[in-house]
C-alpha positions in Angstrom: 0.0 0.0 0.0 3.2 2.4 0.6 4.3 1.7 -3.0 1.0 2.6 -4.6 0.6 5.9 -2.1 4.4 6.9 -3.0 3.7 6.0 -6.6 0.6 8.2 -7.0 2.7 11.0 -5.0 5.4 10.8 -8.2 2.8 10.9 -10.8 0.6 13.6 -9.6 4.0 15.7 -9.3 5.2 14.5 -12.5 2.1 15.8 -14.0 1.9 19.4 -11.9 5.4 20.1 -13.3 4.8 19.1 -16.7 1.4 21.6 -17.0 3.3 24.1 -15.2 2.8 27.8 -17.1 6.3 29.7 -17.8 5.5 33.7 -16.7 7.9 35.2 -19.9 9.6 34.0 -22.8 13.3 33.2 -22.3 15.8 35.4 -24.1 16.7 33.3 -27.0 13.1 33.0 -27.9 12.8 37.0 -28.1 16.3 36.9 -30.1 14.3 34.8 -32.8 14.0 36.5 -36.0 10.1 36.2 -37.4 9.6 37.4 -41.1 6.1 39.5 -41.3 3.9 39.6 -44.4 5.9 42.2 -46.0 9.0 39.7 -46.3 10.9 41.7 -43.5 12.7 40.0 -41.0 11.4 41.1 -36.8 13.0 40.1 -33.6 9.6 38.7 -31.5 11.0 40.7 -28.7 10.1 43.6 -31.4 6.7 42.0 -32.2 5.9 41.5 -28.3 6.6 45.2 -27.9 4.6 46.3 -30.6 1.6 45.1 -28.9 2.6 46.5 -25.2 -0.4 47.9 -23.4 -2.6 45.4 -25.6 -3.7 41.5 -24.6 -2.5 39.7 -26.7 -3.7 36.3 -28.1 -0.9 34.4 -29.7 -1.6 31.1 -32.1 1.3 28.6 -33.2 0.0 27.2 -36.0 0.4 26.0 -40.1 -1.6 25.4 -43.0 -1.2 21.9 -43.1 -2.1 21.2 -39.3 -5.9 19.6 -38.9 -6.2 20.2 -35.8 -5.1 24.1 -36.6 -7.8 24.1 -39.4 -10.4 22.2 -36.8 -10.1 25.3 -34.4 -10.6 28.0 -36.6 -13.9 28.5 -35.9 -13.2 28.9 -32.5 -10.7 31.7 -32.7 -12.7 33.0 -34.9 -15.8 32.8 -32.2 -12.7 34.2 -29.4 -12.1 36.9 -31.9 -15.7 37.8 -32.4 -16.7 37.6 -27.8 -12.9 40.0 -27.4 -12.5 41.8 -30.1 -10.4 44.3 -28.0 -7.3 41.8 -28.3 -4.9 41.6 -30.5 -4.5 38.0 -32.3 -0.9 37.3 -33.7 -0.7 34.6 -35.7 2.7 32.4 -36.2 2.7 29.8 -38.7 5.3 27.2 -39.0 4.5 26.5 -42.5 7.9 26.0 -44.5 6.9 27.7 -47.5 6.3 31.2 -47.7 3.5 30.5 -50.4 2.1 28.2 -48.4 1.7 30.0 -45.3 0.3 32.8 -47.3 -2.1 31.0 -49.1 -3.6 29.2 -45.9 -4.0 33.1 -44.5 -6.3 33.9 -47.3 -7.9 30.4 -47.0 -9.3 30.3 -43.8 -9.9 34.1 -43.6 -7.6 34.4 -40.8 -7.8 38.2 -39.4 -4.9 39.3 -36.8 -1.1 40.1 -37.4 0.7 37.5 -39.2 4.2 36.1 -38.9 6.1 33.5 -40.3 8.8 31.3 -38.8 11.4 31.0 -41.5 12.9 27.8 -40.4 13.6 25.0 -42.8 13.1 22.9 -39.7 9.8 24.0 -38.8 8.5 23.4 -35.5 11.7 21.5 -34.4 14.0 24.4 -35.6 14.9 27.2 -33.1 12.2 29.6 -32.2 10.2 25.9 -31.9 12.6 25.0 -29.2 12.8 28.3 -27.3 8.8 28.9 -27.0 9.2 24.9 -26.2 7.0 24.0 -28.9 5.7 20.7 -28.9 2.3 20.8 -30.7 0.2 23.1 -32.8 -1.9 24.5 -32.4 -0.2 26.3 -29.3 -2.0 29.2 -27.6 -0.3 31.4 -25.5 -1.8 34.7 -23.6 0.0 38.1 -22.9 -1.2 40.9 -20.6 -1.5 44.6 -21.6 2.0 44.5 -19.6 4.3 41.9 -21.6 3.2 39.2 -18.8 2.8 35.9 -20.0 -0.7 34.8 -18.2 -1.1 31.5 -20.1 1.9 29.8 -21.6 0.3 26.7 -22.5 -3.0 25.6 -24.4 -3.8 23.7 -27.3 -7.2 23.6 -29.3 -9.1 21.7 -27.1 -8.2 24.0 -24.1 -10.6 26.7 -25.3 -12.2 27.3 -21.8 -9.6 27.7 -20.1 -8.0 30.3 -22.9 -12.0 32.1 -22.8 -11.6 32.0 -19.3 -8.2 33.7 -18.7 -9.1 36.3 -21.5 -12.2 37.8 -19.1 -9.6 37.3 -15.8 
């Protein structure tokens, strides 16, 4: 009975560290370079700072991703209930074109970026925003704050729910 009450201990801390929230983004991941839709070449650090004073609801994401395409309409429906927040988009298409075309596709309104990395999700900014899957959500106070670090597309709730806290 001490093994299963110690091995429930371990698990339940195991998975409290592994959904813990990061408060800012390291400073190689604000060193990343992010190309906007005019072909030039921003530091996010820049990007972040653009939006200062603003919430600001950021999407990981690529054209070719179903579950990205999935929760659209939700983002859209986020976008319609808080429309005083800015949405920035970051694809990790690996095509220019591509990433482009899938803006104009699915109507997506916001600021758009694009991760120029041959090596896509796995590639550097990937690894400093400790990308693991896509679609990735991640909130931002009016000042620079990270307030949710986390969430994917089924997480909606929570990412409604932070947004009116």
């Amino acid at each position: 009975m001490r093994k299963i009450a110690t091995l429930l201990v371990i698990v339940l801390a195991s998975i409290s560290c592994t959904n813990a929230q990061q408060k800012q983004f390291s400073k190689k991941s604000l060193s990343e370079k992010l190309t906007n839709t005019e072909g030039k070449d921003v530091s996010f650090a820049d990007i972040l700072n653009k939006y200062k004073g603003k919430k600001v609801v950021m999407e990981v994401w690529a054209s070719w991703c179903g579950d990205c395409v999935k929760a659209m309409p939700k983002v859209k429906e986020l976008q319609a209930n808080n429309p005083d927040v800015v949405y920035l988009f970051v694809s990790m298409d690996k095509a220019l074109d591509k990433w482009k075309a899938g803006i104009e596709k699915h109507e997506l309104k916001g600021e758009h970026y694009w991760c120029n990395d041959p090596e896509g999700m796995k590639g550097a900014f990937g690894k400093a925003i400790d990308l693991d899957w896509i679609p990735r959500y991640i909130i931002i106070d009016a000042t620079g704050q990270v307030i949710l670090y986390r969430a994917i597309e089924t997480d909606f709730e929570l990412i409604n729910t932070t947004l009116k806290n």
